[in-house]
N, C-alpha and C positions, 0 to 999 in steps of 0.2 A: 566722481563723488569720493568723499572721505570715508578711510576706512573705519569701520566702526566697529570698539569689541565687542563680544558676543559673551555674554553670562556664563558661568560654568555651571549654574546653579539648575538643576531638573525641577521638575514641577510634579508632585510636588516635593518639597526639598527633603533632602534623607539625613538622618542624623546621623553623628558619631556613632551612636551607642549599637545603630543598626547597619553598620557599614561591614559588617564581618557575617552580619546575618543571609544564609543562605536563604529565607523564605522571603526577606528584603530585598536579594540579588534578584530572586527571581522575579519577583513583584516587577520593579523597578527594570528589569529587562522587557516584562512584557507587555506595559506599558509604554515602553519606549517604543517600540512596532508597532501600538496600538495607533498611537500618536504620528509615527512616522508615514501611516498607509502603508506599511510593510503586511501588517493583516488589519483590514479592511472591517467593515461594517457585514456582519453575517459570516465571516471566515470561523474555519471550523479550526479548534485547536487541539492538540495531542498530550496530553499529559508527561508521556511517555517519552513522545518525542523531542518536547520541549526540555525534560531535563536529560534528554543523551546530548543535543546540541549544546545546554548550561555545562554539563559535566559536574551535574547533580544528582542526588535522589530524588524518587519521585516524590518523596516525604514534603522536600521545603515546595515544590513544584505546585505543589496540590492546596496549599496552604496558600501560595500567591493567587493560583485560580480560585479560592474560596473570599480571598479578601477582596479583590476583582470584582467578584461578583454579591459581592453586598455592597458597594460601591457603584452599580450598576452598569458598569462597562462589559462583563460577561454573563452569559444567563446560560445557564443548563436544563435540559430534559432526559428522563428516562430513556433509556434506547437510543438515544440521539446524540449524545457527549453534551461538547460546552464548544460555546461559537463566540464571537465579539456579538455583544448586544446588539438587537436591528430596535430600534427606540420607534414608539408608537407615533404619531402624529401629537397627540396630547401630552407625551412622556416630553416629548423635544419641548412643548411650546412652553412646560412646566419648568424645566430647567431653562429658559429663555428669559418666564417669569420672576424666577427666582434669583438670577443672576441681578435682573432688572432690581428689584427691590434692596438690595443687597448693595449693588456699587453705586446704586443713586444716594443712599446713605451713606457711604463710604468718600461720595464725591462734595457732599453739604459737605461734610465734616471734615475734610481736608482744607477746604477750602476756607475754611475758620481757622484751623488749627498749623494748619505747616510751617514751619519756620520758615528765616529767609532762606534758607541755605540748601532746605527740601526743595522749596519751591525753583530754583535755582538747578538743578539735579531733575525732579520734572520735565523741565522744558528742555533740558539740553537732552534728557533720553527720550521724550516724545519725539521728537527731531530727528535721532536717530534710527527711533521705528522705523519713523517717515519713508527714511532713507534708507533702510533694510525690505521694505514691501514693495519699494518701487523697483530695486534689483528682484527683488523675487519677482516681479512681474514678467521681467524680462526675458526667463526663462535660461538665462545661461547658467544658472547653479545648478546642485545637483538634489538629492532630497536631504544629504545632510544639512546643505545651508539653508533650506527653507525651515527643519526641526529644528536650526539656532535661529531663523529668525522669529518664529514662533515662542521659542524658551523668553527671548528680548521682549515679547511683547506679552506675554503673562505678567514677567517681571517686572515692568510697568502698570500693568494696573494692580497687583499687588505693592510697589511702592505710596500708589493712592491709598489703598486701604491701610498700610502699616502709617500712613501720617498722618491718617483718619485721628489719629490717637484713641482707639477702642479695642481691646484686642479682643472683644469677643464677637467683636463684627468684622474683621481679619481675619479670626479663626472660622467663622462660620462661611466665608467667602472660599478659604482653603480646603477645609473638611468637606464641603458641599460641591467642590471639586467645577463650581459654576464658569471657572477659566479653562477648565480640559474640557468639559464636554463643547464648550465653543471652539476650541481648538480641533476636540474631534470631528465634530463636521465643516468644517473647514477643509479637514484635510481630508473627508470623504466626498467633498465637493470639489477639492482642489480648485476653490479658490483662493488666489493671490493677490488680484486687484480690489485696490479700494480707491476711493473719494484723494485727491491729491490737499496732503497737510492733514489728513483724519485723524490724526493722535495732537499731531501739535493744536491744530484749533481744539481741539477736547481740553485740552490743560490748560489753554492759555481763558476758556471761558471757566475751566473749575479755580482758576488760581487768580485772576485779573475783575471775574468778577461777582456777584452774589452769590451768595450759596442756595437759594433757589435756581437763578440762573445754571449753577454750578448742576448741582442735581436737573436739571432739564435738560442739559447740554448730554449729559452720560445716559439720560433715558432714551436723549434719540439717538446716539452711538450703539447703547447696547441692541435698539431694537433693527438698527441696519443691516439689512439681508435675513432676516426672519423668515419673512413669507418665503425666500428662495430656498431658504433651509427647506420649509415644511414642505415645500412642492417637491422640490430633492426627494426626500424621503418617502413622499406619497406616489414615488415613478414606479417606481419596483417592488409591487406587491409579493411576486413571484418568488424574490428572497426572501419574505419571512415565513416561507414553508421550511418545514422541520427535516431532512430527512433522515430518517428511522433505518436504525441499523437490525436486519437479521438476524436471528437467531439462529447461530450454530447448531444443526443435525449432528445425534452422533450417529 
């Protein structure tokens, strides 16, 4: 197979203006573990220990687990700290929901709107998905190449949504963060296999043909492996027990 580049670009993407910021760095590190299965779904995290390993203060540390966690990737309790979210069965199916509404608009509207040169750029990076999930299947890489091939495949359907030409249906896609939390179970499922040609047939029915068809095509993409999700998450009741820290005797 051909080698194919891998985006430099993180998801979601970080600006100039926050590239020196320490509560940025941290953000954006702890995501990146979040993303990679480096800490998992119910993984407990350290405040503390998070910014000796950053070679921070706990200041920006605490500030990335705050923004985290209105973003809904981390949740805290009294006595108990702050873990990577364990998402309810109706929380997942919601963001499944949401995504669905969201890139099936994104998929009409590309599909009226793309230039030739988009659509051109499209096909040749849905192709290279293709052919980035099918090495990941194989299992010879390691977890960084499976974090690049996952970065390649956000950025894909974010090129859909930016030739949407809308940008407030772009921005709602990004902010709404409906490409990470499919990434995050994915990678708390570790799966890698999919449907052979699943990105290229996606584009070539959003780009080749109607934009209803276009929009039908992305509904039953995004809705593929749902129900596996939701059974996933409904195996292990036992990790969404809290557990409750002690109270130091003096």
């Amino acid at each position: 197979m051909a080698n194919v580049p891998i985006p430099k670009r993180l998801v979601p993407p970080r600006t100039d203006k926050a590239k020196g910021d320490l509560a940025e760095q941290a953000y954006h590190s702890i995501l990146d573990q979040i993303l990679r299965g480096t800490l998992g779904i119910g993984s407990v995290l350290s405040r503390r220990n998070l910014a000796a390993k950053l070679g921070m203060s706990f200041v920006p540390v605490s500030e990335a687990f705050q923004r985290l966690e209105m973003e809904g990737l981390l949740e805290s309790r009294p006595r108990a700290g702050t873990r990577v979210k364990i998402p309810t069965i109706s929380e997942a199916r919601d963001r499944f929901e949401l995504r669905e509404a969201l890139e099936c608009q994104a998929a009409r509207l590309c599909s009226e709107r793309a230039s030739f040169e988009e659509r051109l750029e499209l096909k040749r990076a849905a192709k290279n998905v293709d052919t980035l999930f099918v090495k990941a299947a194989s299992k010879e890489f390691d977890d960084d190449f499976i974090f690049a091939v996952q970065k390649y495949h956000v950025d894909l359907h974010m090129k859909v949504a930016g030739y949407a030409r809308s940008e407030a249906l772009r921005s709602a896609i990004e902010k709404n963060h409906v490409l990470v939390f499919n990434w995050l179970y994915d990678t708390a499922m570790r799966r890698r296999t999919l449907p052979r040609s699943f990105h290229e047939g996606l584009i070539n029915a959003i780009l080749d043909k109607s934009p209803e068809e276009a929009e039908e095509a992305m509904r039953a993409h995004v809705r593929y492996g749902v129900e596996a999700v939701l059974s996933y998450l409904a195996l292990a009741p036992e990790t969404r027990k809290w557990r409750v820290k002690r109270k130091i005797r003096p």
